[in-house]
C-alpha positions as CSV (number, residue, x, y, z in Angstrom):
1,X,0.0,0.0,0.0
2,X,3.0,2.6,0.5
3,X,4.9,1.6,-2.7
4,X,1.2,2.3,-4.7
5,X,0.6,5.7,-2.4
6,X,4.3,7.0,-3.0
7,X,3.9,6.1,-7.0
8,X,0.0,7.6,-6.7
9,X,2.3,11.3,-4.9
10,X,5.2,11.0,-8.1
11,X,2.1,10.9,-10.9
12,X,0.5,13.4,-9.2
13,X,4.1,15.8,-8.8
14,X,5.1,14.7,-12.1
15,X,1.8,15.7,-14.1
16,X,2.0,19.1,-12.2
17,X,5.1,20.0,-13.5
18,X,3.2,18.8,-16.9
19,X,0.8,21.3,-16.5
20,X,2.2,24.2,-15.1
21,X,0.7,26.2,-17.5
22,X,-2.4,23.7,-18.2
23,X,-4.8,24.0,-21.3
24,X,-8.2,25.0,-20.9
25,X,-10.7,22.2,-21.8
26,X,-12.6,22.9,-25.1
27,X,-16.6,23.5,-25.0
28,X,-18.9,21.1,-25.4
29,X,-21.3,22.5,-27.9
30,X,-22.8,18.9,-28.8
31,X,-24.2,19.5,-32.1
32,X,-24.2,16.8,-35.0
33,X,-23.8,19.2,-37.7
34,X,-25.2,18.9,-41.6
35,X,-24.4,21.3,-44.3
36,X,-28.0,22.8,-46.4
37,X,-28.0,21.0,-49.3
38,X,-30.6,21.5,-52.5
39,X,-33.0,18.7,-50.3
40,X,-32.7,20.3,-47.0
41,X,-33.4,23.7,-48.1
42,X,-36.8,22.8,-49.9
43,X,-37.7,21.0,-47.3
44,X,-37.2,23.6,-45.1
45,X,-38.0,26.6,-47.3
46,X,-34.9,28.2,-46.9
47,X,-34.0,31.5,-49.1
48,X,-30.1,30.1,-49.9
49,X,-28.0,27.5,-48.0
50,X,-26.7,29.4,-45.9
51,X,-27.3,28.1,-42.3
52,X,-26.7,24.8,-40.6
53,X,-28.8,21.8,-39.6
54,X,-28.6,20.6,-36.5
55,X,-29.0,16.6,-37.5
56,X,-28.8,15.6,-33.4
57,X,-28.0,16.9,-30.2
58,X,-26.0,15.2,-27.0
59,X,-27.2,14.6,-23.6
60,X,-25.6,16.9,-21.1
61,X,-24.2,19.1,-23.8
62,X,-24.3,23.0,-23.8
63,X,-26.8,22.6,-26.6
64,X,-29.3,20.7,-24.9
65,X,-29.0,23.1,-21.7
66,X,-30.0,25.4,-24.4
67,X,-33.3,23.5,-25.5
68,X,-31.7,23.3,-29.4
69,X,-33.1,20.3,-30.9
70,X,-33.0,17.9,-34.0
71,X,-34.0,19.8,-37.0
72,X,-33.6,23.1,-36.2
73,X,-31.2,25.1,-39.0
74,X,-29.1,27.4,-37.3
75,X,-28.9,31.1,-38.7
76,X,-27.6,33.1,-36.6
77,X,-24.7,32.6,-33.3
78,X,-24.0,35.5,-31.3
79,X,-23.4,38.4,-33.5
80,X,-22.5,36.1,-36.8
81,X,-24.9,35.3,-39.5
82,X,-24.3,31.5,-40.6
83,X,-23.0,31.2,-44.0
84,X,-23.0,27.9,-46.1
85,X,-19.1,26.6,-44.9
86,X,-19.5,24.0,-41.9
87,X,-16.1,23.9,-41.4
88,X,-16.2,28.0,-40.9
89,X,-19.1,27.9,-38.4
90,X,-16.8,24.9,-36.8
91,X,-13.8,27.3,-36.4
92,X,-16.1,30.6,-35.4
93,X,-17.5,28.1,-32.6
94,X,-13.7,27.6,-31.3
95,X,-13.5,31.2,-30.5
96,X,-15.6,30.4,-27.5
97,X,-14.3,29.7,-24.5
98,X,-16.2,27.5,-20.7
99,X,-18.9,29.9,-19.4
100,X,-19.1,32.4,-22.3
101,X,-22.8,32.5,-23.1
102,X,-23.7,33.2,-27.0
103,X,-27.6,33.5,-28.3
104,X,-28.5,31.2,-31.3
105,X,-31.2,32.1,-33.4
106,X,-33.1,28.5,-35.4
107,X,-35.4,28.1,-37.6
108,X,-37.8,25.5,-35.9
109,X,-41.2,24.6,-37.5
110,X,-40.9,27.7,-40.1
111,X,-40.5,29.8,-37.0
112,X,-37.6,32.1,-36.0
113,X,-36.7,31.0,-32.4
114,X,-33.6,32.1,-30.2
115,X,-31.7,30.8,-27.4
116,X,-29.2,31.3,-25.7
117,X,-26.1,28.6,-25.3
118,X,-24.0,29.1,-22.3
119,X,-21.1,27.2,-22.9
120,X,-19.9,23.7,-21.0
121,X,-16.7,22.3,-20.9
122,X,-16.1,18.5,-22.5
123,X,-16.4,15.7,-20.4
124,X,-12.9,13.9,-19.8
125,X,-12.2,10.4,-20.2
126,X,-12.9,8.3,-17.1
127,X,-12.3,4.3,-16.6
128,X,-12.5,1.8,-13.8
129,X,-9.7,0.1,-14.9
130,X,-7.1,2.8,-15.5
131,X,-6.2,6.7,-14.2
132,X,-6.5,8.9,-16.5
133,X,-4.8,12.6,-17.0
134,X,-4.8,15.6,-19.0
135,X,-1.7,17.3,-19.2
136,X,0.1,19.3,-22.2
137,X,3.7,19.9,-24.1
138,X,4.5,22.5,-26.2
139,X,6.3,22.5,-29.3
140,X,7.5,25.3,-31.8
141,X,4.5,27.9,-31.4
142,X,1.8,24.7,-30.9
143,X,0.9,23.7,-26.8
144,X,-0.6,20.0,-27.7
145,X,-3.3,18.2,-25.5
146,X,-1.7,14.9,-24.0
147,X,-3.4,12.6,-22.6
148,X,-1.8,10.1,-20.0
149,X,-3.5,6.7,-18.8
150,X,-1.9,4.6,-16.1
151,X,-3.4,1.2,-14.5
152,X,-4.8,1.2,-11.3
153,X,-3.4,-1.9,-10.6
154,X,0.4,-0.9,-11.1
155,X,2.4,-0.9,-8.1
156,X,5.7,-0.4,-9.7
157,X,6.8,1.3,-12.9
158,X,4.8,0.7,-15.8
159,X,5.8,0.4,-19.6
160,X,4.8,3.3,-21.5
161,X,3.5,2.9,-24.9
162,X,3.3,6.9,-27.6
163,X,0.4,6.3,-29.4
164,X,0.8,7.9,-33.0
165,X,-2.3,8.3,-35.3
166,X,-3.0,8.4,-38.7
167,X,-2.8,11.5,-41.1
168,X,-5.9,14.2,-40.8
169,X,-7.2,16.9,-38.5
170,X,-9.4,15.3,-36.2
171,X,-9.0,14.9,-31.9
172,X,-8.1,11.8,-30.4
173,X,-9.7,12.8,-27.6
174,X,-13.3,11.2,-27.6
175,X,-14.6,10.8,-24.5
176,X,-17.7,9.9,-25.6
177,X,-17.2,7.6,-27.6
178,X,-16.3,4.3,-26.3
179,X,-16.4,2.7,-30.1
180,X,-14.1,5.0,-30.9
181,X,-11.0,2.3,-32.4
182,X,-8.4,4.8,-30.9
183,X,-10.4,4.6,-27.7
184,X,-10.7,0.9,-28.0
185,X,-6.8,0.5,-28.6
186,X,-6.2,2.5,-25.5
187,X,-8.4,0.6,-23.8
188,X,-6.5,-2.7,-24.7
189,X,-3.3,-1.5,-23.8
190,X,-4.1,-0.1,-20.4
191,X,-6.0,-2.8,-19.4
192,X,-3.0,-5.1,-20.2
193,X,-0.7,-3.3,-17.6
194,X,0.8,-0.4,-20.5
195,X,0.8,3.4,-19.6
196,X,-0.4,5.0,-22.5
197,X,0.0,8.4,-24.4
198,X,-1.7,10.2,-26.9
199,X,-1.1,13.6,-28.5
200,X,-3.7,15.9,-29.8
201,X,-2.5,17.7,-33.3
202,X,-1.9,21.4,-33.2
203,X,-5.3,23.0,-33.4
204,X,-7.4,19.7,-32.8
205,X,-9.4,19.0,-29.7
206,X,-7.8,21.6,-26.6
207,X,-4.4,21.8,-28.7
208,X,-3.7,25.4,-29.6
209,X,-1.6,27.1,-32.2
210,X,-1.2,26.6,-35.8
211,X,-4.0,25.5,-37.8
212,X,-4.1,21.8,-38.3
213,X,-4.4,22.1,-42.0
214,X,-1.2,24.3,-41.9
215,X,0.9,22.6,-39.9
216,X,3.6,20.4,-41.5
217,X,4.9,16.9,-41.4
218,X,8.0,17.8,-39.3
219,X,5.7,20.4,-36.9
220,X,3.9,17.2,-36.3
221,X,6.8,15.1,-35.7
222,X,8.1,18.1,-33.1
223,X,4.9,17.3,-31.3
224,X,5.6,13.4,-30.7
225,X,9.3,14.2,-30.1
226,X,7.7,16.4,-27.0
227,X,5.7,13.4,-25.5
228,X,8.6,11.0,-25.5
229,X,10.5,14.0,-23.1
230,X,7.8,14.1,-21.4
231,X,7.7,10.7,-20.7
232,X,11.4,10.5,-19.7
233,X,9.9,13.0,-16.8
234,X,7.5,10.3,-15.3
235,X,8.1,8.8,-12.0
236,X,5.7,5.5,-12.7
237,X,6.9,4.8,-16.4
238,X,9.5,2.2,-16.6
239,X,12.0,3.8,-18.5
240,X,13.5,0.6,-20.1
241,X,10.7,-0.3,-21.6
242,X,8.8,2.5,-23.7
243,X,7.3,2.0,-27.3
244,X,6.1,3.9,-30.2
245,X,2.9,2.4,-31.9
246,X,2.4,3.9,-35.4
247,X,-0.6,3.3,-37.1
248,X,-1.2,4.5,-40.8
249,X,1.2,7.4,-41.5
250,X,1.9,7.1,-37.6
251,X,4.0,4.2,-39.1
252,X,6.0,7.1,-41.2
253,X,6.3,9.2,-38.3
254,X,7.3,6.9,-35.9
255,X,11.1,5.9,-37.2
256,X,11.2,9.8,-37.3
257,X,10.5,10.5,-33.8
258,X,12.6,7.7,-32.7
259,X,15.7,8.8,-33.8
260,X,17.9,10.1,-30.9
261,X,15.5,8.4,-28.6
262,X,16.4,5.0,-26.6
263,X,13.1,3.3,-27.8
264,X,12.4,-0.4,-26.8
265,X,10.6,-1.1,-30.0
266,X,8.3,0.5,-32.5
267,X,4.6,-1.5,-33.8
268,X,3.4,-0.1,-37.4
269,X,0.5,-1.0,-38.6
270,X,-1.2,-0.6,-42.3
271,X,1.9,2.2,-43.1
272,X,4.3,3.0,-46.0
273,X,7.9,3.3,-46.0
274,X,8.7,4.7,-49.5
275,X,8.8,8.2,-50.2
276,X,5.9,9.7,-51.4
277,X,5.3,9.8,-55.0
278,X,6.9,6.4,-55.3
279,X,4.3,5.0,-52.7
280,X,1.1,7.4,-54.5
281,X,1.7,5.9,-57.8
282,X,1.7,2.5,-56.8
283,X,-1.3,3.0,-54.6
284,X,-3.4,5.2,-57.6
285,X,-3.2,2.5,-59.6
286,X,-3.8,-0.3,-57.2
287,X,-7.0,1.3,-55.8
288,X,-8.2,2.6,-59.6
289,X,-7.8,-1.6,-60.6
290,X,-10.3,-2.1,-57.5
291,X,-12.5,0.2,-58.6
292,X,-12.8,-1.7,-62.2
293,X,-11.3,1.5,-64.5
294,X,-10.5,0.8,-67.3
295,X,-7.1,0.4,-67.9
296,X,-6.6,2.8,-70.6
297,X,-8.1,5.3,-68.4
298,X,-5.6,4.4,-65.8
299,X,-3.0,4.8,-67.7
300,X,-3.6,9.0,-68.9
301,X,-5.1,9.3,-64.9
302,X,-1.3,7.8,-64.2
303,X,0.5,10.0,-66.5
304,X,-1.1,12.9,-64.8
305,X,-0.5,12.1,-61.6
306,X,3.0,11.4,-61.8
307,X,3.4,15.0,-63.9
308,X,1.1,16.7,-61.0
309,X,3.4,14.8,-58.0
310,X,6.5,16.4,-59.5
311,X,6.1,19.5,-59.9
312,X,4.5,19.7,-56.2
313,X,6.6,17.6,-54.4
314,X,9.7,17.2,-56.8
315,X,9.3,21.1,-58.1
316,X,7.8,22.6,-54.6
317,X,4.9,24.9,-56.7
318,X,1.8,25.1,-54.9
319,X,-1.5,23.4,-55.9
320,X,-2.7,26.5,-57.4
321,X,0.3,26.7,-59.6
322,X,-0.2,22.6,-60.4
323,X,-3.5,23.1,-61.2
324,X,-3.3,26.5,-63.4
325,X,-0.9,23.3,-66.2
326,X,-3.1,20.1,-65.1
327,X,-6.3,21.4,-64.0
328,X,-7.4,17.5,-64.6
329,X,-5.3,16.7,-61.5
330,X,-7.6,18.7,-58.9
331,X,-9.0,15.5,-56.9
332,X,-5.3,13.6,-57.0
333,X,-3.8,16.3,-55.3
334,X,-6.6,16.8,-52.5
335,X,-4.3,15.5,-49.5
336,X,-5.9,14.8,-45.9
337,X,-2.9,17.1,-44.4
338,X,-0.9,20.9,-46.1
339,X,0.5,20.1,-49.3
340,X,3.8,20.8,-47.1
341,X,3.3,17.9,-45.2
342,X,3.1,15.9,-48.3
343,X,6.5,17.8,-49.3
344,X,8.4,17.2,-46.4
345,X,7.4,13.3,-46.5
346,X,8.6,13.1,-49.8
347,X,12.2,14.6,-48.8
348,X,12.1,12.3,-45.6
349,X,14.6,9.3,-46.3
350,X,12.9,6.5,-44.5
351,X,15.3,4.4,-45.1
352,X,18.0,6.4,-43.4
353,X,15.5,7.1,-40.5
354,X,15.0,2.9,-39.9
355,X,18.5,2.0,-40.8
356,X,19.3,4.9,-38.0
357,X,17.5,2.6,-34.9
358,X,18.7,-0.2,-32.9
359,X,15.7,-1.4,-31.9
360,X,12.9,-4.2,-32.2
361,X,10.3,-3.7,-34.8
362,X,7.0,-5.4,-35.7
363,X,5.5,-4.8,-39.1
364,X,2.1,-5.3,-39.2
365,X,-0.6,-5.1,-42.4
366,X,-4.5,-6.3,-42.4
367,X,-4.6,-9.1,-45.4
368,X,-7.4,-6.9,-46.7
369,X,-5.7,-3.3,-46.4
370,X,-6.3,-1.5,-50.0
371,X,-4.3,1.5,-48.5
372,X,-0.9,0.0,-47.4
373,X,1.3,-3.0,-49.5
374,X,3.2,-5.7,-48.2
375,X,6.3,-4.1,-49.7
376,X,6.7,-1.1,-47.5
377,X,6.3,-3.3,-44.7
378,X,8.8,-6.1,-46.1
379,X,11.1,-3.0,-46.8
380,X,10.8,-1.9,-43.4
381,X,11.9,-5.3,-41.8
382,X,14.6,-6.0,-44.5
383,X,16.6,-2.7,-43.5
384,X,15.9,-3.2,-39.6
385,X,17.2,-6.9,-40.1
386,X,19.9,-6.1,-42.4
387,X,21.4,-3.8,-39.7
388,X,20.6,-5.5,-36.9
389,X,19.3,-9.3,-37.8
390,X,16.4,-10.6,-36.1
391,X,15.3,-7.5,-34.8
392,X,12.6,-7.0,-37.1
393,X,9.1,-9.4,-38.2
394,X,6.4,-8.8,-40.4
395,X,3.1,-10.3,-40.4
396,X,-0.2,-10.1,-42.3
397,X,-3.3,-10.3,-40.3
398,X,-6.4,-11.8,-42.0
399,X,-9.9,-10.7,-42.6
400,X,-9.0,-7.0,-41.3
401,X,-8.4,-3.8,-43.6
402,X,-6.4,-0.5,-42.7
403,X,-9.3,0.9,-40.7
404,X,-10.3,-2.1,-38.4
405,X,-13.1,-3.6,-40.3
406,X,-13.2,-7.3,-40.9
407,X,-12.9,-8.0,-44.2
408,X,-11.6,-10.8,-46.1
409,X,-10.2,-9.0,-49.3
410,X,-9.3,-5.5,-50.4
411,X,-12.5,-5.7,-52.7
412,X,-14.8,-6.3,-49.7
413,X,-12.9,-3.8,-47.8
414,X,-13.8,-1.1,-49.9
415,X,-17.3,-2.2,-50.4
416,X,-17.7,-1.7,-46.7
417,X,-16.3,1.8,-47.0
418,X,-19.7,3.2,-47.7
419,X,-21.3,1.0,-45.1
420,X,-22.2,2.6,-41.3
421,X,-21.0,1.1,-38.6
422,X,-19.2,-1.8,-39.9
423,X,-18.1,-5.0,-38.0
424,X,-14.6,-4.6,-36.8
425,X,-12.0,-7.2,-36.3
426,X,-9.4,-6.3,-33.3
427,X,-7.8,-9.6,-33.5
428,X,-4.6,-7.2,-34.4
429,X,-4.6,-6.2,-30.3
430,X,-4.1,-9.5,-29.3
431,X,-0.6,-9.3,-31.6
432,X,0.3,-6.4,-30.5
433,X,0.1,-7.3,-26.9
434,X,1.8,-10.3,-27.5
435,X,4.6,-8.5,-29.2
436,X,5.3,-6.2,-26.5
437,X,5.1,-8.7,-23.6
438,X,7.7,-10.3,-25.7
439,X,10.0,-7.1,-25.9
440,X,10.0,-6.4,-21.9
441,X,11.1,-10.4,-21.6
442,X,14.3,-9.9,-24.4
């Protein structure tokens, strides 16, 4: 009972030194959120589109406080008519802080009704089995959201596993949402006896600074780097035993972040490890073969790709200057993250970054993953292995695709893209798990 006291005082002193200078929690508006399109706006008799339908509203959110329901189209928020953009009436809602109060006025039943939204903060994560803490790191001009999980049942030092996600702007913090696959990952791991971390992107969830869709591939990177000294900082983690998970272009960033750090081994999952035109072509043409093109059609689609990739990535122009010699290439260039990010992958040598590490590595890819190849991963374990032999596996998983779902093949995969709510397979956890019990035992 001392031992579990004195390590319950460190995580307590230790996350206070996190967050001396602590982020405010983000409201907790709770409105699903529908653009007006040509259907909406007959059925609701609207003038133009500009507005925004409220398709559902959360218990205990500052919305329901406020009596907004399902249906209503919002038209006006504090001083701010509502154009047609959801993303714009997304970022005019982040200018709100807990306890600022705003009046909303809705169209409800062809009536113009108002009410006024005083503003909640977001629930935080909670779990019987596992503490749970917000704390923060700051990088460059960006202070990121971190999110630390520790079992309750540790009595000693833990292992400490960095969770990196996939590319986008979106919040890994989801509360709400135990479904949630990072959630359920989480979840896993902590349950299994691993300390967990996870990093909010620079303008996602309470992270403030840069714009997510500004920020770069190496800002990012910068983030990660901050959570591993962070770590180092931690009374309860075990310090010989801390791992990087990277899943998606995680699995990119993670040999990156690694290098300088004493890592005990890195999981990838569903990644790439070629640069990035290289990788796009292959995967263009792979997913335009699933989709039944015709092949003559992939070939001129290819053609322009490849002359679209260079002078972007290769050449540095910006989209706009891409677009103003291949104005066909408008959809092949729309990237998740800044055409800088894309950039900077493609300068990144991944090979030099894995051939740089000295330690343990499990390449993982779902049998029906129409996203990543068994080459990158194959390439990842060859130059781990040819440095250091026997350091590095790789392993397909069956009847599970880069996002989780079951699914046998690639072609079922992406026929369950469009489906809601699809079964997932998380069969993956249970190697993963396995792996890393593995490492701690080397």
């Amino acid at each position: 009972m001392k031992i579990r006291l004195l390590f319950l005082l460190l995580f307590s002193l230790a996350l206070h030194s996190l967050q001396a200078q602590e982020l405010p929690r983000r409201v907790f508006v709770g409105i699903e959120l529908q653009g007006i399109n040509d259907s909406i706006q007959q059925r609701y008799r609207l003038p133009n589109k500009n507005g925004i339908l409220v398709r559902g509203v959360r218990p205990g959110s500052s919305a329901q406080a406020a009596g907004l329901q399902a249906s209503d189209v919002i038209l006006k928020m504090g001083p701010t008519e509502v154009g047609a953009n959801v993303g714009e009436f997304v970022g005019q809602l982040r200018q709100y802080k807990v306890g600022d109060k705003a009046p909303f006025v809705v169209l409800r039943n062809g009536r113009q009704v108002r009410r006024q939204v005083t503003f909640m903060a977001f629930p935080k994560e909670t779990s019987p089995f596992y503490e749970v803490q917000y704390a923060s790191v700051s990088h460059g001009p960006n202070r990121l959201r971190t999110i630390i999980t520790r079992p309750k049942t540790a009595k000693a030092q833990v292992p400490m596993v960095l969770f990196v996600q996939g590319v986008g702007c979106f919040s890994v913090d989801n509360p709400l949402d135990r479904a949630d696959v990072t959630n359920r990952i989480i979840d896993s791991l902590s349950r299994h006896g691993y300390a967990t971390m996870r990093i909010d992107k620079t303008g996602m969830g309470d992270s403030q600074g840069t714009p997510c869709a500004e920020s770069d591939f190496w800002m990012e990177a910068g983030g990660y780097k901050a959570g591993l000294a962070a770590i180092r900082q931690l009374p309860f983690v075990d310090q010989q035993n801390i791992f990087i998970t990277g899943f998606s272009i995680g699995g990119i960033m993670a040999p990156v972040v690694a290098q300088g750090e004493a890592v005990k081994g890195i999981v990838v999952y569903g990644t790439a490890s070629r640069n990035f035109i290289e990788y796009q072509l292959y995967n263009a043409r792979r997913q335009a073969e699933l989709r039944q093109m015709p092949y003559d059609s992939i070939s001129r689609r290819q053609q322009v790709l490849a002359a679209a990739l260079h002078l972007l990535l290769t050449e540095k122009q910006t989209p706009a200057q891409v677009l103003a010699r291949y104005p066909q290439a408008r959809e092949l260039i729309d990237f998740p993250q800044s055409y800088r990010y894309m950039q900077q992958w493609e300068e990144t040598n991944l090979a030099a970054a894995w051939k740089s590490l000295n330690t343990r590595v499990l390449a993982l890819r779902g049998a029906a993953d129409y996203i990543s190849y068994d080459e990158d991963h194959q390439l990842i374990a060859g130059i781990v292995n040819r440095e250091h032999p026997g350091q590095a596996r790789f392993e397909v998983l069956p009847e599970v695709d880069h996002f989780f779902t079951k699914a046998r093949t690639p072609q079922e995969s992406l026929q369950l893209s469009d489906v809601p709510n699809p079964e997932k397979n998380f069969e993956f956890m249970r190697v993963i798990l396995r792996w890393l019990d593995e490492q701690q035992k080397a």
